[in-house]
C-alpha positions in Angstrom: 60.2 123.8 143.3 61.5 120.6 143.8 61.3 118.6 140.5 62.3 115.0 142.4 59.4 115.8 144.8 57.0 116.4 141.7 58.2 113.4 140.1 57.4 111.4 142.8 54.0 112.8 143.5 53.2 112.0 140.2 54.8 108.5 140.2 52.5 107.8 143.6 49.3 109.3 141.2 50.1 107.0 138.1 50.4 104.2 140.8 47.4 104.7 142.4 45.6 105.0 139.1 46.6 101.6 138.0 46.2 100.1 141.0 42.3 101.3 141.0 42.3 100.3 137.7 42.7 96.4 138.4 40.3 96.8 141.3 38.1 97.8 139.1 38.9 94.7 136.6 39.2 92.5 139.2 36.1 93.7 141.2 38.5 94.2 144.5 37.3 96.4 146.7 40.8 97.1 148.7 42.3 97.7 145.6 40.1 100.1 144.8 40.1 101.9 147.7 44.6 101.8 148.2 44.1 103.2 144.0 42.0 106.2 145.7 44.4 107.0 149.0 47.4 106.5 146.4 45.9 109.1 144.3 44.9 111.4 147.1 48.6 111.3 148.7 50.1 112.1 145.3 47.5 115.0 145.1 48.5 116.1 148.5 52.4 116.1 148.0 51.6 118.2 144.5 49.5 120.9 146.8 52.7 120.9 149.0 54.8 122.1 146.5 52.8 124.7 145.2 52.5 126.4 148.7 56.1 125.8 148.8 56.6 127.3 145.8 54.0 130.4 146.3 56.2 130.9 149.6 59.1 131.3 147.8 57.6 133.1 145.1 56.8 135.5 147.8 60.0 135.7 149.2 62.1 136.8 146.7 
């Protein structure tokens, strides 16, 4: 498991989250929706680590 690659998943999810968040305040649309994609990218790079980590699990 790669614990810089976790961090930054999580940094893109918190960033996505807040950028949403001031679409919503601010009633922009594109904000909202960059929020959402930031959100699922940092969802997607957390899925990648847990195959990579099953594989290895595996492995040994």
């Amino acid at each position: 498991m790669s614990a810089e690659e976790r961090a930054k998943a999580t940094a893109k999810n918190v960033e996505g989250k807040a950028q949403e968040a001031l679409g919503n305040v601010t009633g922009d649309p594109e904000d909202q929706a960059a929020g959402k994609a930031k959100q699922v990218e940092g969802e997607a790079r957390h899925a990648k680590e847990d195959v990579k980590d099953n594989v290895k699990q595996k492995l040994d």
